[in-house]
ROMI-976816 format. One line per field, with one value per residue (C-alpha): x, y, z; residue number from 1. Coordinates in Angstrom, 1 decimal, padded with zeros to 4 digits. Layout:
BEGIN
east = c(X  ...)
north = c(Y  ...)
up = c(Z  ...)
n = c(NUM  ...)
***
This chain:
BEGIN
east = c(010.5  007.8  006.8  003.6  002.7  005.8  003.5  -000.1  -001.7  -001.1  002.9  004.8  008.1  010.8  014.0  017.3  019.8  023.6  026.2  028.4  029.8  031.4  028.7  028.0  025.2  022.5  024.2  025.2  021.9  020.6  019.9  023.1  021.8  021.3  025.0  026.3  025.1  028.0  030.3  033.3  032.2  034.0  032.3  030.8  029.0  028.1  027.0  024.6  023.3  022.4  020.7  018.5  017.4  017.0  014.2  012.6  012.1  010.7  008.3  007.1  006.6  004.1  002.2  001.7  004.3  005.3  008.2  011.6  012.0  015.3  015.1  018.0  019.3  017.9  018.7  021.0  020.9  016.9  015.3  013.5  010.6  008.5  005.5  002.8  004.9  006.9  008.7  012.1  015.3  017.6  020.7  023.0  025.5  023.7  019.8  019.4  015.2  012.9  009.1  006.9  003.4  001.5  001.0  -002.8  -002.5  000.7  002.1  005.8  007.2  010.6  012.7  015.6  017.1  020.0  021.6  019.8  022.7  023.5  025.1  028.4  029.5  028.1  025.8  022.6  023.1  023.6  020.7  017.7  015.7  015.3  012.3  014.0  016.6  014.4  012.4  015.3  016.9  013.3  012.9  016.8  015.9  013.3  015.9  015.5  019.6  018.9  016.1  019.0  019.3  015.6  015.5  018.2  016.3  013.2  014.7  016.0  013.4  011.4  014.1  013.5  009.8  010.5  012.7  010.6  007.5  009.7  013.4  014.3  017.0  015.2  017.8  017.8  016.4  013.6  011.5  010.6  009.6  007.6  008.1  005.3  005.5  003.1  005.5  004.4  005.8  004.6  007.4  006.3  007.9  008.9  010.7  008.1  006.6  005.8  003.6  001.8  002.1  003.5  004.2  002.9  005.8  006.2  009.0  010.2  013.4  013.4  016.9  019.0  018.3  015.7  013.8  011.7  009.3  007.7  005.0  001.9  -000.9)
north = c(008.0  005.4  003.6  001.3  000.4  -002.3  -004.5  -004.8  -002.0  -003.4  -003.3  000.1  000.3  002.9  004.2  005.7  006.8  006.7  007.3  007.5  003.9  004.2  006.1  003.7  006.1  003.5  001.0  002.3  003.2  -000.5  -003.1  -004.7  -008.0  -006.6  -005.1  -008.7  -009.8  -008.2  -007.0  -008.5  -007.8  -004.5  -001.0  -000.8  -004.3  -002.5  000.5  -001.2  -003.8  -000.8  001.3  -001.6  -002.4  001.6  001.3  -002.1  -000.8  002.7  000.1  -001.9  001.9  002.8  -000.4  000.4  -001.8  000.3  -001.5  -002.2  -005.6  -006.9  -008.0  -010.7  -013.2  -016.3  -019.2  -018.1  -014.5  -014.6  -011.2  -012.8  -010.1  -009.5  -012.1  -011.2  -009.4  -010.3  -008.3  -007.9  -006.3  -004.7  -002.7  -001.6  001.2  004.1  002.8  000.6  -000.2  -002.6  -003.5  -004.9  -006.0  -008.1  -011.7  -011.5  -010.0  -010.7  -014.3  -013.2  -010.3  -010.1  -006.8  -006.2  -003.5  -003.2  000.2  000.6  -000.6  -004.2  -006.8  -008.1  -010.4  -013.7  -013.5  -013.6  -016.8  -018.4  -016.9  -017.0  -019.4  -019.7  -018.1  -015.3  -015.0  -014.1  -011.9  -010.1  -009.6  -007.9  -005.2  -004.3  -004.2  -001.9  000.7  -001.3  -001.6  -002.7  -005.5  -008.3  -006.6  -006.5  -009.9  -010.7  -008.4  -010.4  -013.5  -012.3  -010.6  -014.0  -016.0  -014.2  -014.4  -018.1  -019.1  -017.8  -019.9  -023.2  -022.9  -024.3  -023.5  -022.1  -022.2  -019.3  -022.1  -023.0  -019.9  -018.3  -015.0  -012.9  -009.7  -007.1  -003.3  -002.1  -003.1  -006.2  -009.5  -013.1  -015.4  -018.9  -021.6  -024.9  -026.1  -028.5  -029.0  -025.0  -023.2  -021.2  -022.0  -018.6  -015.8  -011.8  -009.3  -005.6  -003.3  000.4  001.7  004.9  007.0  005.2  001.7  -001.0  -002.1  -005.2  -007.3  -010.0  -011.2  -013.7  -012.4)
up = c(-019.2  -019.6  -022.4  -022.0  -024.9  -025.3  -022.0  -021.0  -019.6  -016.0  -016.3  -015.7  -017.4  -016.5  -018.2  -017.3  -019.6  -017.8  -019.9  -017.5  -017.1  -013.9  -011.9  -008.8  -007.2  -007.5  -007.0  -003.1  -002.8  -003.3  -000.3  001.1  000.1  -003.5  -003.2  -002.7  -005.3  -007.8  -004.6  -006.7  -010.3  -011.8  -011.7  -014.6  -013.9  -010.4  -012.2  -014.9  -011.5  -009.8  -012.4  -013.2  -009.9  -009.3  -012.2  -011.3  -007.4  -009.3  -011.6  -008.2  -006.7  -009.2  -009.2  -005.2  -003.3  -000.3  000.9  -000.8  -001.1  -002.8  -006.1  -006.1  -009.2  -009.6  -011.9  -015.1  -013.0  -013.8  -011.2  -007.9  -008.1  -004.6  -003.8  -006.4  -009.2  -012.7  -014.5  -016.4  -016.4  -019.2  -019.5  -022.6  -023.7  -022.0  -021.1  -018.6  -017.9  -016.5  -016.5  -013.8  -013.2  -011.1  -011.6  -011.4  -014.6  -016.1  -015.8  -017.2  -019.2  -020.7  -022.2  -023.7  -025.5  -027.9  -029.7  -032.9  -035.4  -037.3  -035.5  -035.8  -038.9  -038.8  -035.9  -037.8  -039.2  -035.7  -034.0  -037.1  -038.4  -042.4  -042.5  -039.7  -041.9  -045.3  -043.0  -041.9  -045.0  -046.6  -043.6  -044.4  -048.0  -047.0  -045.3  -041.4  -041.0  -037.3  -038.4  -037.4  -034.1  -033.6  -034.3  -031.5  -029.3  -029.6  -029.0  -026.2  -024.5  -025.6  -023.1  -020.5  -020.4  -020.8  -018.2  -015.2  -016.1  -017.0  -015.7  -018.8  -021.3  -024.7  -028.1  -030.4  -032.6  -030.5  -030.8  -034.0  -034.6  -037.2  -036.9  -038.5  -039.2  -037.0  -033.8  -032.8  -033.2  -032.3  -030.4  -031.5  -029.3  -030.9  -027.4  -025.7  -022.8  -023.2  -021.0  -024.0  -028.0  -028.7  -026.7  -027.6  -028.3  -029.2  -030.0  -030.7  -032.2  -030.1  -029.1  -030.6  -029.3  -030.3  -027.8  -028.0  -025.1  -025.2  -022.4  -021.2  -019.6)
n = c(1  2  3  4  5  6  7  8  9  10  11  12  13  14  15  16  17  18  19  20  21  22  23  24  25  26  27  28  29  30  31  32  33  34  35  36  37  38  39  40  41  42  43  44  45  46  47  48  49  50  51  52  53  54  55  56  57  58  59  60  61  62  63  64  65  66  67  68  69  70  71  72  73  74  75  76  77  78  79  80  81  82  83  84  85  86  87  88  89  90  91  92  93  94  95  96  97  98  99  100  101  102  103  104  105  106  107  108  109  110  111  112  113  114  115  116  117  118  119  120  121  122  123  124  125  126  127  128  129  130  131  132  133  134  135  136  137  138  139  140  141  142  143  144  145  146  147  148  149  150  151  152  153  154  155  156  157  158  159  160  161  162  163  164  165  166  167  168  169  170  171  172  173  174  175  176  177  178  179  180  181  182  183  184  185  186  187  188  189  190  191  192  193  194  195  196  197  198  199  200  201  202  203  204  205  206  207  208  209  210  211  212  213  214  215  216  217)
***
């Protein structure tokens, strides 16, 4: 399944639901240097590695790269894309996905993706701004139970199109969002040097999961 509407028009996003937590097919099927990246972790780390690199090598394959390169961790496990691409990896209960692009286009891109439900008891409060938390608490007045997990995703995905472009550490408090209703949001960063005022961001609640990105052409 593809979805690009959440990135530019450039980027190709693909989608694989697992529910199977133990199911280690892609993750065989991935380079050995890839494998050794999580060779000691536990299976179900193995399984959600593999399944997200499956997607990101099925993004690159659609934006024309006919080799498979591996797509190893960086800093803070950050995804070392092939010369001339960006892009973004996500897995949770069931979905794992990722989006890719090329850097002519698209200087970075993050994604993440949550299961469409609240979060846990006192996590708002450390991850939102003032003005996060009134917004927040309007959308779930208007019937949004999942708004604090959209908020959460957003930071998120707004992290990991950070951290490529600086290599830098970004605070939950250093980037505040506002969120609209027509499935866009704007990531403005307060953390400076920054390589762009504010970062664009879009998101779905879709299946069962919201799903939010965030990117810089």
């Amino acid at each position: 399944m593809q979805d690009l509407s959440l990135f530019p028009e450039a980027a190709r996003v693909v989608y694989l639901r697992n529910d199977d937590a133990q199911d280690l097919t892609n993750y065989r099927d991935l380079l050995p240097s890839e494998r050794a990246q999580v060779s000691e972790a536990r299976d179900i780390r193995k399984g959600e590695f593999g399944d997200a690199r499956w997607c990101a090598h099925q993004a690159l394959k659609e934006l024309g790269l006919t080799t498979t390169e591996a797509i190893l961790r960086g800093e803070r496990g950050m995804p070392l894309w092939p010369k001339g691409f960006t892009g973004s990896l996500t897995h949770t209960d069931g979905l794992r996905a990722a989006v890719a692009a090329p850097t002519r286009t698209v200087r970075s891109m993050g994604l993440d993706a949550e299961p469409a439900k609240p979060l846990p008891d006192g996590v708002l409060r450390q991850i939102a701004r003032e003005n996060e938390l009134t917004m927040v608490y309007q959308m779930q007045q208007d019937g949004h139970e999942w708004a604090d997990r959209l908020l959460f995703c957003a930071k998120e995905a707004t992290y990991k199109c950070w951290f490529p472009l600086t290599r830098r550490w970004l605070g939950f408090d250093e980037a505040e969002i506002e969120i609209r209703t027509d499935g866009t949001f704007t990531s403005q960063l307060l953390a400076r040097p920054t390589p762009a005022p504010y970062f664009e961001g879009r998101w779905v609640v879709r299946g069962g999961y919201v799903i939010a990105s965030a990117f810089l052409e």
